[in-house]
PAKE-658482 format. One record per residue: chain; x, y, z of N, C-alpha, C in turn. Coordinates in pm, 1 decimal. Example, Ala and Ser with C-alpha at 12.3 -4.5 7.8 and 13.67 -1.06 7.14 Angstrom:
2
+------+----------+----------+----------+----------+----------+----------+----------+----------+----------+
| unit |       nu |       nv |       nw |      cau |      cav |      caw |       cu |       cv |       cw |
+------+----------+----------+----------+----------+----------+----------+----------+----------+----------+
|    A |   1319.0 |   -569.0 |    780.0 |   1230.0 |   -450.0 |    780.0 |   1320.0 |   -330.0 |    780.0 |
|    A |   1285.0 |   -225.0 |    708.0 |   1367.0 |   -106.0 |    714.0 |   1290.0 |      3.0 |    787.0 |
+------+----------+----------+----------+----------+----------+----------+----------+----------+----------+
This chain:
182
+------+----------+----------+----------+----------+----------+----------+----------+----------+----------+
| unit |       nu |       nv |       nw |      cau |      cav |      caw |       cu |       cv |       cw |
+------+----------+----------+----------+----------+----------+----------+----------+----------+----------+
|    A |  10930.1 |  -6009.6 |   2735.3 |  10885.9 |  -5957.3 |   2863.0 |  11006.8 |  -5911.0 |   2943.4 |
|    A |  10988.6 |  -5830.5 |   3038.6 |  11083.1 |  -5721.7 |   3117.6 |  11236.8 |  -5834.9 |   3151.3 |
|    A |  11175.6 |  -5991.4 |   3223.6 |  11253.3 |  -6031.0 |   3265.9 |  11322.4 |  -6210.0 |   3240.2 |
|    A |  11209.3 |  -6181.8 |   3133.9 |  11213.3 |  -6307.2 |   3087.1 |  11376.4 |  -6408.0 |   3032.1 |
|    A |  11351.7 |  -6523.0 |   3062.4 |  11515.7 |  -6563.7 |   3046.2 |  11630.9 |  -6530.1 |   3116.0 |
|    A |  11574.6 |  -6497.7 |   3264.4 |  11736.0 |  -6372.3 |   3312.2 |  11748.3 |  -6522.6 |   3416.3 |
|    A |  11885.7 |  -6571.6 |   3343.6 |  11845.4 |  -6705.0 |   3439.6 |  11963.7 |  -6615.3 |   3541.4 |
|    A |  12029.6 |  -6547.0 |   3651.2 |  12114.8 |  -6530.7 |   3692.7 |  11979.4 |  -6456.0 |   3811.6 |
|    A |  11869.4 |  -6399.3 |   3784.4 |  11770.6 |  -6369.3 |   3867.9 |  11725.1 |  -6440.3 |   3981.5 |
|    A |  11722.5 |  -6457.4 |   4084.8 |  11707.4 |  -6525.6 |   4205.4 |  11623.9 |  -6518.3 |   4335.4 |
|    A |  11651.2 |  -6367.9 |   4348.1 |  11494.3 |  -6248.0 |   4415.6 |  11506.2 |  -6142.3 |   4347.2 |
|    A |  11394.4 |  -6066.3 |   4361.6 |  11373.2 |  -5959.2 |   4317.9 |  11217.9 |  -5904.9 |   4383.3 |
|    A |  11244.7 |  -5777.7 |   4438.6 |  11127.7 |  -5710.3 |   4476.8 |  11137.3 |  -5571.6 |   4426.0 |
|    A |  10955.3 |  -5596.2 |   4344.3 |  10908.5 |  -5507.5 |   4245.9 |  10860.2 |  -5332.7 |   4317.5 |
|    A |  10900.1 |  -5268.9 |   4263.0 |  10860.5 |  -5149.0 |   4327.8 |  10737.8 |  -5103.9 |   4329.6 |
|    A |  10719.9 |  -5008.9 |   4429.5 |  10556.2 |  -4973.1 |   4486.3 |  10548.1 |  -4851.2 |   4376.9 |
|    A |  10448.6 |  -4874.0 |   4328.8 |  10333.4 |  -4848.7 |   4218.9 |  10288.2 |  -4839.4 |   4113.8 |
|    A |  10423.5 |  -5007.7 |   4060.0 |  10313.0 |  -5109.7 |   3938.8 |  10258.9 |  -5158.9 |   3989.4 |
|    A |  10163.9 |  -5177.2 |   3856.7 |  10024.2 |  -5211.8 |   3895.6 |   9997.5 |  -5337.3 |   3818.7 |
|    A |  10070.5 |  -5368.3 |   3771.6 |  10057.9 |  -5485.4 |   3712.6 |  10167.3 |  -5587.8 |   3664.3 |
|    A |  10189.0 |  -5759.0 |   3671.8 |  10272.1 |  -5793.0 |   3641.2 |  10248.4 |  -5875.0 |   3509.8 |
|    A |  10324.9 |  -5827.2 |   3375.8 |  10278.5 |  -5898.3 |   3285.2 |  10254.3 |  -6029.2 |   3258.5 |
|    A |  10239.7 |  -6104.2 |   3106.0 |  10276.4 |  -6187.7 |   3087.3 |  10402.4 |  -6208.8 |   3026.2 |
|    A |  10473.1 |  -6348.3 |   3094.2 |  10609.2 |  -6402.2 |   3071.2 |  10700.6 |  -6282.9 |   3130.4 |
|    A |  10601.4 |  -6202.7 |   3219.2 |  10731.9 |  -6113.0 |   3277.7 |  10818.3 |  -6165.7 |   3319.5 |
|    A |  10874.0 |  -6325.1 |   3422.9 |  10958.9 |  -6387.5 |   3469.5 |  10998.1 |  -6529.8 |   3399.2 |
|    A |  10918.1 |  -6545.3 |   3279.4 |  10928.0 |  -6686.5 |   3200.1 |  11059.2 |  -6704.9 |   3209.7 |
|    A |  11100.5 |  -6846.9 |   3255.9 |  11250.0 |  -6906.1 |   3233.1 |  11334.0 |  -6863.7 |   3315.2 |
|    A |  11291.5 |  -6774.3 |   3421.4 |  11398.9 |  -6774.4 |   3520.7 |  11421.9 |  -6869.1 |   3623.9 |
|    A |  11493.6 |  -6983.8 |   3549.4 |  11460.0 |  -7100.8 |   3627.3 |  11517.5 |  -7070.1 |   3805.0 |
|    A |  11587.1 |  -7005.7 |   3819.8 |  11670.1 |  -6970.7 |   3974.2 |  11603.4 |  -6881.3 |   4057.7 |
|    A |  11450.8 |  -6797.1 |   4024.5 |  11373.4 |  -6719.9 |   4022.3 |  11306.5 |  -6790.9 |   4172.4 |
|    A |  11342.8 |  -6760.4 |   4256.7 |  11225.5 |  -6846.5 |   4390.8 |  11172.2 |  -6732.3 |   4476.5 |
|    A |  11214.9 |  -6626.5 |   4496.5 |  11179.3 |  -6507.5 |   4596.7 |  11138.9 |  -6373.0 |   4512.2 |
|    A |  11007.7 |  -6323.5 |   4492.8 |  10934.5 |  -6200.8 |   4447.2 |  10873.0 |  -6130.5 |   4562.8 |
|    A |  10909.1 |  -6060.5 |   4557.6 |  10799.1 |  -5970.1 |   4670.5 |  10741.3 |  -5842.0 |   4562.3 |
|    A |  10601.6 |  -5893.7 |   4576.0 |  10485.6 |  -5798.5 |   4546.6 |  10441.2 |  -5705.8 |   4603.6 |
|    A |  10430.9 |  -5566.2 |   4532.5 |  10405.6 |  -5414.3 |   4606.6 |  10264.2 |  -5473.1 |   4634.7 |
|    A |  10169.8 |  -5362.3 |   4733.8 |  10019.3 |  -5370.4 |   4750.0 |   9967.9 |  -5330.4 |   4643.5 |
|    A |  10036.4 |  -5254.1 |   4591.5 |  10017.4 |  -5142.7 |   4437.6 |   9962.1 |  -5243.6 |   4338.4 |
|    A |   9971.7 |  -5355.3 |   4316.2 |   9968.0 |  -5424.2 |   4229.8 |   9800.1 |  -5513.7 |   4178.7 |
|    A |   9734.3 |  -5431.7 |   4067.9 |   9608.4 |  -5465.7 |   4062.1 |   9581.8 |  -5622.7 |   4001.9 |
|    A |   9687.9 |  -5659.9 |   3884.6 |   9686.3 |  -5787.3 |   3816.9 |   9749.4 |  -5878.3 |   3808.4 |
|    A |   9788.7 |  -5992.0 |   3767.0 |   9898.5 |  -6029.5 |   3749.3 |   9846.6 |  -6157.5 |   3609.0 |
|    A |   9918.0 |  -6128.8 |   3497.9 |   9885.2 |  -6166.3 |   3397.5 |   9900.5 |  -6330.8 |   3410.9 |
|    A |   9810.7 |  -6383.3 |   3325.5 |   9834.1 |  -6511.8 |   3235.5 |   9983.2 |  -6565.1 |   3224.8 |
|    A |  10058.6 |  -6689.2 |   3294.0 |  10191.2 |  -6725.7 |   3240.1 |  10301.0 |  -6601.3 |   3284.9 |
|    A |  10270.0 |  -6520.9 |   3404.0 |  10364.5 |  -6403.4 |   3402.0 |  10492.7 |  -6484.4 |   3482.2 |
|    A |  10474.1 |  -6623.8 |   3529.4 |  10598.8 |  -6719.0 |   3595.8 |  10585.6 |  -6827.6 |   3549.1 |
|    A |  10548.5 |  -6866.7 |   3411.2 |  10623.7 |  -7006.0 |   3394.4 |  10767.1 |  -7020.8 |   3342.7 |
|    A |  10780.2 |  -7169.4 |   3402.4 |  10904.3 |  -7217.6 |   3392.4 |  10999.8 |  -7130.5 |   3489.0 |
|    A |  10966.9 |  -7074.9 |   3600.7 |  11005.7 |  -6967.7 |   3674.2 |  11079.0 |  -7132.8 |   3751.9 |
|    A |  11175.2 |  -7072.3 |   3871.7 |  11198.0 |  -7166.2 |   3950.3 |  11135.4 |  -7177.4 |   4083.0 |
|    A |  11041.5 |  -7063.0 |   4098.8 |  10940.3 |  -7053.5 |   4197.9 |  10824.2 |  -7134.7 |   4156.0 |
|    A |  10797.8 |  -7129.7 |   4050.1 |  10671.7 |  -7207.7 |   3999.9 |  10731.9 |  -7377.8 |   3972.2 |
|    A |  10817.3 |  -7390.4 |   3907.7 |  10860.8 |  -7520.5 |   3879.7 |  10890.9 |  -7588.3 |   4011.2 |
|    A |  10937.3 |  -7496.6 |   4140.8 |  10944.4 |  -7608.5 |   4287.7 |  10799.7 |  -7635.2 |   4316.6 |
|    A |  10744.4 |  -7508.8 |   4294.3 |  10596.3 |  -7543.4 |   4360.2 |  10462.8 |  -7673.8 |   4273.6 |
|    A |  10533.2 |  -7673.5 |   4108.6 |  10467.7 |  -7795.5 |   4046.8 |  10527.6 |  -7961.4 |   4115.8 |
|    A |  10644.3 |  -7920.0 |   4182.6 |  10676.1 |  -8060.5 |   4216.6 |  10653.1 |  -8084.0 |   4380.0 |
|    A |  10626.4 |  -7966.9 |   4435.6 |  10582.6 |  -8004.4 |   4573.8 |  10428.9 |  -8067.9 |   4591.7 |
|    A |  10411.6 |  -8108.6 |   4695.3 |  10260.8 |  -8167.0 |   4753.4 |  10172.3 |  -8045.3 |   4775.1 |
|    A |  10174.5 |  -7888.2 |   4798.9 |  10139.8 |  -7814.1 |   4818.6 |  10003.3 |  -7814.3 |   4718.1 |
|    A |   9891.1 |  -7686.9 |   4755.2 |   9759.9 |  -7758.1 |   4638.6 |   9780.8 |  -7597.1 |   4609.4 |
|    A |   9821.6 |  -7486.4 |   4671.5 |   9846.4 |  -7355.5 |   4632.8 |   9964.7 |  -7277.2 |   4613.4 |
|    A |   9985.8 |  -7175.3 |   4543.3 |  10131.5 |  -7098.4 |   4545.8 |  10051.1 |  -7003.4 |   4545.4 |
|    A |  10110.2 |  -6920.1 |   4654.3 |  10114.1 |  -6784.8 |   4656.7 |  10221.6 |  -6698.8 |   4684.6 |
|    A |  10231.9 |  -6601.0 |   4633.8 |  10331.4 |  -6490.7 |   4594.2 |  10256.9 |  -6363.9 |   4659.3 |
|    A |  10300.2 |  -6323.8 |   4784.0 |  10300.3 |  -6185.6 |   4823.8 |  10136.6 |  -6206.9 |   4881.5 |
|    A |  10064.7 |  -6138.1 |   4870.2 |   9891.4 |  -6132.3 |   4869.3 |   9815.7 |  -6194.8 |   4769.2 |
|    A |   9875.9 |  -6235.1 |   4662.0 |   9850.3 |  -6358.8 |   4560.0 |   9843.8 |  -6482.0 |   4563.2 |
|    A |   9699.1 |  -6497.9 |   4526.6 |   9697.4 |  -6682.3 |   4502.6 |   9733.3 |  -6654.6 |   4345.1 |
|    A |   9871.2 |  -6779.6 |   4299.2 |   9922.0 |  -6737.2 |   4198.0 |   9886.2 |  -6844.5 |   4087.6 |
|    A |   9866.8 |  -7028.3 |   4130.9 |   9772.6 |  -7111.9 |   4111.7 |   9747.1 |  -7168.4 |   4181.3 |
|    A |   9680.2 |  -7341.0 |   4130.7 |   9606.9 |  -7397.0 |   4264.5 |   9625.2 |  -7531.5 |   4194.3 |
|    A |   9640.5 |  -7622.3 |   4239.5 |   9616.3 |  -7738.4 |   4188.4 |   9448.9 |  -7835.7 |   4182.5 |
|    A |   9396.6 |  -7839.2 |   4090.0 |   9252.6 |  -7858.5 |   4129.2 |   9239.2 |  -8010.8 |   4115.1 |
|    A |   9315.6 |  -8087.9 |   4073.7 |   9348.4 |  -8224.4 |   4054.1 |   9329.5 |  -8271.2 |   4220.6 |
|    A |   9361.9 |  -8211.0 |   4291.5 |   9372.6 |  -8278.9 |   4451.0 |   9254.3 |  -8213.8 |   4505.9 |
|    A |   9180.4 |  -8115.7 |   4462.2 |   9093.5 |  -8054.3 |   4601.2 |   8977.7 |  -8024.7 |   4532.0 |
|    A |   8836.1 |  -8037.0 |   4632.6 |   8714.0 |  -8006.7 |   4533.9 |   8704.7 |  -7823.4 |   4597.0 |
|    A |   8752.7 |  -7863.2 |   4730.6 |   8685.5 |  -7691.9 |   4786.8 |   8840.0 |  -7634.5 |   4815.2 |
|    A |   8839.2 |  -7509.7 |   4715.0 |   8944.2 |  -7424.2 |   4716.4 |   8901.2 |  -7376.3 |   4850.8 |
|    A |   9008.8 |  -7304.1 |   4954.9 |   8970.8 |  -7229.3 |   5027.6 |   9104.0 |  -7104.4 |   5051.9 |
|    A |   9100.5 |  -7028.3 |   5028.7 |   9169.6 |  -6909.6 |   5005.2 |   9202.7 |  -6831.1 |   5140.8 |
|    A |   9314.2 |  -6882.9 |   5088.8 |   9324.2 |  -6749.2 |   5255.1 |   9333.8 |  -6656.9 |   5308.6 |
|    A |   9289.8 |  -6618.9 |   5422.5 |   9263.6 |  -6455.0 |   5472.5 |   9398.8 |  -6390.6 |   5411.2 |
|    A |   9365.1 |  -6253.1 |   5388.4 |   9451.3 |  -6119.6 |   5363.3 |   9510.9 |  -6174.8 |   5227.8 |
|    A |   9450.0 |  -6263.7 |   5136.7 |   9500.1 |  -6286.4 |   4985.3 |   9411.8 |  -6131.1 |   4930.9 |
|    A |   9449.1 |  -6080.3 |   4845.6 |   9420.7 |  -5984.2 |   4765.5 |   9381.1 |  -5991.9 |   4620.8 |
|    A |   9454.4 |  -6094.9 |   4556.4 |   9406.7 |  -6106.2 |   4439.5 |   9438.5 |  -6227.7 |   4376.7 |
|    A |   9399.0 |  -6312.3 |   4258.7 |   9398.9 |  -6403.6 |   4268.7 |   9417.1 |  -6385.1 |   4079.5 |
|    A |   9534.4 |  -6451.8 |   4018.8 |   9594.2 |  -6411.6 |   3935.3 |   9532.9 |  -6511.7 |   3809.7 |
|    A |   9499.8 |  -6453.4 |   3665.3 |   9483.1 |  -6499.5 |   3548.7 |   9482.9 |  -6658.1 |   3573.1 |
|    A |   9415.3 |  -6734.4 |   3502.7 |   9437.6 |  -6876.3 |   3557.2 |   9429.8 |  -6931.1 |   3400.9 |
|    A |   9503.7 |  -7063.3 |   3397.0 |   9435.9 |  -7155.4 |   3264.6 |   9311.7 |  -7209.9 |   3267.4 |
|    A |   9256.0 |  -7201.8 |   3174.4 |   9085.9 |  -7257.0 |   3200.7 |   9077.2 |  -7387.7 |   3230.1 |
|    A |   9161.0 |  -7502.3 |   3203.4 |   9142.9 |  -7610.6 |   3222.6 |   9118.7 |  -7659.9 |   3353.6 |
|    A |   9235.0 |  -7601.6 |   3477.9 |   9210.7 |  -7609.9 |   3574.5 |   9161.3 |  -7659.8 |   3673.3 |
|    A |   9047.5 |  -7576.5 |   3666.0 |   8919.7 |  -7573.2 |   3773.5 |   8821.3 |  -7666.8 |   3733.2 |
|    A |   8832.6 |  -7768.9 |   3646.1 |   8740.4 |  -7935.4 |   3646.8 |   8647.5 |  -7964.1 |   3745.1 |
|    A |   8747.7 |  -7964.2 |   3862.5 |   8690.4 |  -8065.1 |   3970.6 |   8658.8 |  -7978.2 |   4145.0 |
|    A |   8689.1 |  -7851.4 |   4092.5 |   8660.0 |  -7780.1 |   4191.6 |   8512.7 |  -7762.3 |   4185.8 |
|    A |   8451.2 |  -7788.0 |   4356.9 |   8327.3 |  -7787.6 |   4334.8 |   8291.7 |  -7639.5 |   4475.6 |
|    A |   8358.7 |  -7601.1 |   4524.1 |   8274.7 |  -7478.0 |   4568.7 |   8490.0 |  -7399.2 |   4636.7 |
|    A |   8428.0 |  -7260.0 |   4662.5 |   8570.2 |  -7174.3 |   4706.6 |   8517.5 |  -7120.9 |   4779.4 |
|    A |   8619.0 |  -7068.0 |   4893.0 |   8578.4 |  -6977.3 |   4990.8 |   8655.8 |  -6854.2 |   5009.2 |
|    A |   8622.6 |  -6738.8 |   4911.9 |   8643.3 |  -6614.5 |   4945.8 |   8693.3 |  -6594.0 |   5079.9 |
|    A |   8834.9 |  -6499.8 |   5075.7 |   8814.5 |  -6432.3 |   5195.6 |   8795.0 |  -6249.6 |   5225.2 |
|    A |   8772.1 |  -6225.4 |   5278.0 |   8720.5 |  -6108.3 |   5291.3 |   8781.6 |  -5983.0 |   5276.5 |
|    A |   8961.9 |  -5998.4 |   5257.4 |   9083.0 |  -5924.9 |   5249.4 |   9038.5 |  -5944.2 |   5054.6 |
|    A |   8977.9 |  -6021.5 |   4999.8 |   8987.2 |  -5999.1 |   4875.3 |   8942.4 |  -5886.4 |   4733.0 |
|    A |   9044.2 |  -5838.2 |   4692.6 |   8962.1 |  -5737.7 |   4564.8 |   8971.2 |  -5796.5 |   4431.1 |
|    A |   9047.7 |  -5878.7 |   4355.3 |   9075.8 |  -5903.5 |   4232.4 |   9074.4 |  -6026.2 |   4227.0 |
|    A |   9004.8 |  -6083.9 |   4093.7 |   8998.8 |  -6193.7 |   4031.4 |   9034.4 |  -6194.8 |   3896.5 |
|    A |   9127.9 |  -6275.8 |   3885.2 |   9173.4 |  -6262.6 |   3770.4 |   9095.6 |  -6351.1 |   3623.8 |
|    A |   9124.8 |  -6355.6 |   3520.9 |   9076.3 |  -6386.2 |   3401.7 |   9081.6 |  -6536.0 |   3428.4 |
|    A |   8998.4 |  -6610.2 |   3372.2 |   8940.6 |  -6747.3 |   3395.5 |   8969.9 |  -6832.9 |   3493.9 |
|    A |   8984.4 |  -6738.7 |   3588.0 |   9017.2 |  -6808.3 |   3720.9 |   8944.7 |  -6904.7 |   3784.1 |
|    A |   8776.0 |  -6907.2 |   3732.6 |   8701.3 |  -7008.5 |   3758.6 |   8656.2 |  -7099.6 |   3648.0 |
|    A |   8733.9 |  -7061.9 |   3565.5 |   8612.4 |  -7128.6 |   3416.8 |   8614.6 |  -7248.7 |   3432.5 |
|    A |   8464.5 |  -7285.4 |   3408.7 |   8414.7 |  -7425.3 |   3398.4 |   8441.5 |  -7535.1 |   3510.7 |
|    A |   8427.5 |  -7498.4 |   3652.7 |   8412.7 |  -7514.1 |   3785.8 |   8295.9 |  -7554.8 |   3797.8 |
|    A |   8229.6 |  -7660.8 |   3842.0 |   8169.9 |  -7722.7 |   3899.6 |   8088.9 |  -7693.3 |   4025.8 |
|    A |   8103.4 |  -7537.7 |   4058.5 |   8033.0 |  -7449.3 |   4167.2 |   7899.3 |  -7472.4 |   4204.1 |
|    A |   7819.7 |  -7489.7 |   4276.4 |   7659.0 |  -7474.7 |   4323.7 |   7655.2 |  -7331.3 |   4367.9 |
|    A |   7719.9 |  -7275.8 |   4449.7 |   7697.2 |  -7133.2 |   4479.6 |   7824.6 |  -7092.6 |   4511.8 |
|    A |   7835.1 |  -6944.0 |   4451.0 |   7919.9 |  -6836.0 |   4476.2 |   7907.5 |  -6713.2 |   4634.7 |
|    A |   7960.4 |  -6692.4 |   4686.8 |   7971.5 |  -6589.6 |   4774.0 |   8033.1 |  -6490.9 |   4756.1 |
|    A |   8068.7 |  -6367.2 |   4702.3 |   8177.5 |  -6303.6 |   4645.3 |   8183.0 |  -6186.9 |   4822.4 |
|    A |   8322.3 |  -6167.6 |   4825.6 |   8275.6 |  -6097.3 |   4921.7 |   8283.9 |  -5919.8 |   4911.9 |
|    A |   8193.8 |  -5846.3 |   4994.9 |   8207.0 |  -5710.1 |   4979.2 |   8326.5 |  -5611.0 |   4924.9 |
|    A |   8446.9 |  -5648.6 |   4955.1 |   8588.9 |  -5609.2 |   4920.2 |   8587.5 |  -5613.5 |   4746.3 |
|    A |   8534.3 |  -5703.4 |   4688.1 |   8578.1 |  -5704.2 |   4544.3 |   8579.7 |  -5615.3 |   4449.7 |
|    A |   8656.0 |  -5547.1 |   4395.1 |   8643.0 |  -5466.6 |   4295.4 |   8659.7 |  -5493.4 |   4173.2 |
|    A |   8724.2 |  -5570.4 |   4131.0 |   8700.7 |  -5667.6 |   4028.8 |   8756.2 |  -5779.7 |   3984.3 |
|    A |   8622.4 |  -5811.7 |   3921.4 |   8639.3 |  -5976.7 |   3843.6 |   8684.3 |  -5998.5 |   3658.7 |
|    A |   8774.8 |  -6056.9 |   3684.5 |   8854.3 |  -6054.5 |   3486.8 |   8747.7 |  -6103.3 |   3411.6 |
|    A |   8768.3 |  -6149.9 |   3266.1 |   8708.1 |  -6200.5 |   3129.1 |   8702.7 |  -6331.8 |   3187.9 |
|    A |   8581.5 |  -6355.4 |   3193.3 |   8552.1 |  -6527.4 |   3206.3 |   8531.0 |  -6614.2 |   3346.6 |
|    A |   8629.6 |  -6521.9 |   3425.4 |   8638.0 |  -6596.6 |   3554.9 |   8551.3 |  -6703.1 |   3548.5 |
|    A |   8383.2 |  -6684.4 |   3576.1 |   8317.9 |  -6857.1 |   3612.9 |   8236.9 |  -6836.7 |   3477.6 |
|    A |   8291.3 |  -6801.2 |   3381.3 |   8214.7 |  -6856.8 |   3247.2 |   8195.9 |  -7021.6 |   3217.3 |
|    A |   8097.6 |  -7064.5 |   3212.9 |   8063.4 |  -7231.6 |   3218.7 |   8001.0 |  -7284.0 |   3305.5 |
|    A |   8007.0 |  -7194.6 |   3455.9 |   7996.5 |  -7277.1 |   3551.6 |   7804.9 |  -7291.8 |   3533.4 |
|    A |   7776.4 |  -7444.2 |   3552.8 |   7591.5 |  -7459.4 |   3554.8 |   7535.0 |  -7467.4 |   3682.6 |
|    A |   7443.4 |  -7425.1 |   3691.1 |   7328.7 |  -7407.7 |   3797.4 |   7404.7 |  -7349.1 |   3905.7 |
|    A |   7462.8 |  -7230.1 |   3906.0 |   7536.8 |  -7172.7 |   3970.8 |   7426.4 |  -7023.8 |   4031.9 |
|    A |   7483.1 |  -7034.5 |   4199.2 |   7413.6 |  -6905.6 |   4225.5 |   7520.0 |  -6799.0 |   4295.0 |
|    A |   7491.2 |  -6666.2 |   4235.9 |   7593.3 |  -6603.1 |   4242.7 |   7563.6 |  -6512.1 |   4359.2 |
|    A |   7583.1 |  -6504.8 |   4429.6 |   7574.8 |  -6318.1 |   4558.3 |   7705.2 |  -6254.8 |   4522.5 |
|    A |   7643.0 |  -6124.4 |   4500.6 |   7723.6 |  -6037.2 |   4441.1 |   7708.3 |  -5887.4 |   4544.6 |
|    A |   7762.9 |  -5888.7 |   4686.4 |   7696.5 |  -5771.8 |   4714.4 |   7854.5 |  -5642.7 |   4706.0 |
|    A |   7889.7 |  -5659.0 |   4602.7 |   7950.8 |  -5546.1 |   4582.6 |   7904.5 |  -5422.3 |   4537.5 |
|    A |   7936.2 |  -5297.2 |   4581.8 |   7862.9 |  -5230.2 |   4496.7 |   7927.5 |  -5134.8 |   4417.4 |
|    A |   8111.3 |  -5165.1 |   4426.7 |   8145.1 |  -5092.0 |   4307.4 |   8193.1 |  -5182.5 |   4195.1 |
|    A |   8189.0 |  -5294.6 |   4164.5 |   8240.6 |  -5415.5 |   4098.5 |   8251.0 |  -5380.7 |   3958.4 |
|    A |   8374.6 |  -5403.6 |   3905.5 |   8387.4 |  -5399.5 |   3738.3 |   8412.0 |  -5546.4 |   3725.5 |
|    A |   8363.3 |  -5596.7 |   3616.0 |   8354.9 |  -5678.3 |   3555.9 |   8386.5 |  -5741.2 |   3410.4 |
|    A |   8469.9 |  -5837.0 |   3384.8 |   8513.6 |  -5865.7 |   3240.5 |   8423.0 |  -5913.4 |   3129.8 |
|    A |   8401.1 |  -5919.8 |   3011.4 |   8362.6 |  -5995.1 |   2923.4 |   8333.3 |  -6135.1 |   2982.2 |
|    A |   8201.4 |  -6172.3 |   2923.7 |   8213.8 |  -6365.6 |   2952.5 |   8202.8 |  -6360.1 |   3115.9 |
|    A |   8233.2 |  -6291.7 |   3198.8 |   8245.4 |  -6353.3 |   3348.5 |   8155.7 |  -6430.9 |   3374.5 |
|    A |   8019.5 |  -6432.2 |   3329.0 |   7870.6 |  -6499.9 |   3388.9 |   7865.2 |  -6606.3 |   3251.3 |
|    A |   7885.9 |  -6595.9 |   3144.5 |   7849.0 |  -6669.5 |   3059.0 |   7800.5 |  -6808.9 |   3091.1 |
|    A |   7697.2 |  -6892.6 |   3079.4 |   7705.2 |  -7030.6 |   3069.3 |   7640.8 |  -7060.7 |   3200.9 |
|    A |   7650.7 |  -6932.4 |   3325.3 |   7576.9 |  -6915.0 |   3475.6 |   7398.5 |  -6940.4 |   3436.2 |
|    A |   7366.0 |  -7019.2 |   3507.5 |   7175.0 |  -7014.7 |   3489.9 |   7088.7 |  -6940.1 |   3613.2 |
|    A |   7165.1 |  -6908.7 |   3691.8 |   7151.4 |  -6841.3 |   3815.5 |   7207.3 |  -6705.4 |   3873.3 |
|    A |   7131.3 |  -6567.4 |   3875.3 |   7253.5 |  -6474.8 |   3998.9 |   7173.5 |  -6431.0 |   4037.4 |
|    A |   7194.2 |  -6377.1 |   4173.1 |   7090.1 |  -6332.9 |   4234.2 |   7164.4 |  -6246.8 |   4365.5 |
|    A |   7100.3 |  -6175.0 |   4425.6 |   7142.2 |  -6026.9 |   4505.3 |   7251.3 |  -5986.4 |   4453.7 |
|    A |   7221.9 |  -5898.0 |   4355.9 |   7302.6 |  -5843.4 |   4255.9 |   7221.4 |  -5726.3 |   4329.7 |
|    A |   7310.5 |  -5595.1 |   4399.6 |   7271.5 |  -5449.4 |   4388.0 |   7250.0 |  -5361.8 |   4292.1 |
|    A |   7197.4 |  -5255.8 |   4259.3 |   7176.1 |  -5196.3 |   4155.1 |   7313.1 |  -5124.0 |   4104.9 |
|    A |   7358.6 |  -5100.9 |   4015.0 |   7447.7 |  -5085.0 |   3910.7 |   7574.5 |  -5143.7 |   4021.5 |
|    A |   7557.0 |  -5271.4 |   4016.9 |   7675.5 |  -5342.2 |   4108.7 |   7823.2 |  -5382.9 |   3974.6 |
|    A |   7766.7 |  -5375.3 |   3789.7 |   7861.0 |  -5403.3 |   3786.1 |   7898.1 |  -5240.9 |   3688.1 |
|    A |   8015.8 |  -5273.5 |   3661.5 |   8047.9 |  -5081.9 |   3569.2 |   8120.8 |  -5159.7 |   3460.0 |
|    A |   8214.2 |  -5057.1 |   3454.4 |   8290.1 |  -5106.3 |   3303.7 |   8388.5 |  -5245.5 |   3308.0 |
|    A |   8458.1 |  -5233.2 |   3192.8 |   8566.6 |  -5386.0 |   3259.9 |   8629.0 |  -5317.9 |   3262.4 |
|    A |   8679.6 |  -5430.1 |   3350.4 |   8834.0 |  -5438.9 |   3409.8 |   8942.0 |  -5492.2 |   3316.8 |
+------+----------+----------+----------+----------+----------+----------+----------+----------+----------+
């Protein structure tokens, strides 16, 4: 990956109009604590900061979120049942599925467009709110989640593989609310 191993890396701000940050783009930059993220930026992959030194302070702090720029980047779900996300987050980056166990409901905020790939899987949700802003949701996001009810009033929404899988519930879904994937 672009930057992987650059242990002498420390900040770095990415230029306006990638659109995406890979995976292991920053793996191992252990000295790595300051990124600034363009708006440009639609994804941000799976593992694109481990072992980063931004991510490794934030596994040892008390904090239950890291975010990077307009990114929720993870979350700790071991401490909290209700994620709550905060205003003017934008997107919310690839997650490990294990995760989200014990999370039992999230609160969208309304600045939001992107969800990344299993960002909810197998969450413990009763109901979803997605809010109008979303344009899209990755592969899997709440694949697992049971007796889950979904509001979906987007109406240009792309959608991944698996996102609903394992859902027994959705409902105000608009007509062709979802299109191709993302």
């Amino acid at each position: 990956a672009a930057f992987s191993n650059c242990e002498n890396l420390s900040s770095i701000t990415l230029p306006e109009g990638i659109r995406e940050i890979e995976r292991a783009m920053f793996y191992k930059c252990n000295n790595l604590y300051q990124i600034n993220v363009p708006k440009t930026v639609q994804k941000i992959w799976f593992n694109a900061f481990d072992d980063s030194g931004l991510l490794n302070a934030y596994k040892n702090s008390n904090d239950n979120e890291l975010y990077i720029g307009d990114w929720l980047i993870h979350y700790k779900s071991d401490n909290i049942e209700t994620l709550i996300i905060k205003e003017g987050t934008i997107g919310i980056s690839d997650m490990d599925s294990y995760r989200t166990k014990k999370i039992k409901s999230v609160e969208f905020p309304e600045s939001l467009k992107y969800i990344g790939s299993d960002a909810f899987n197998g969450a413990l949700f009763n109901a979803v709110k997605l809010p109008k802003t979303l344009i899209c949701i990755g592969q899997a996001a709440f694949r697992g989640s049971r007796r889950v009810r979904y509001s979906f009033p987007c109406p240009k929404l792309f959608a991944g593989r698996y996102t609903l899988l394992g859902a027994l519930y959705i409902f105000a879904v608009p007509n062709n609310a979802f299109r191709q994937l993302c």
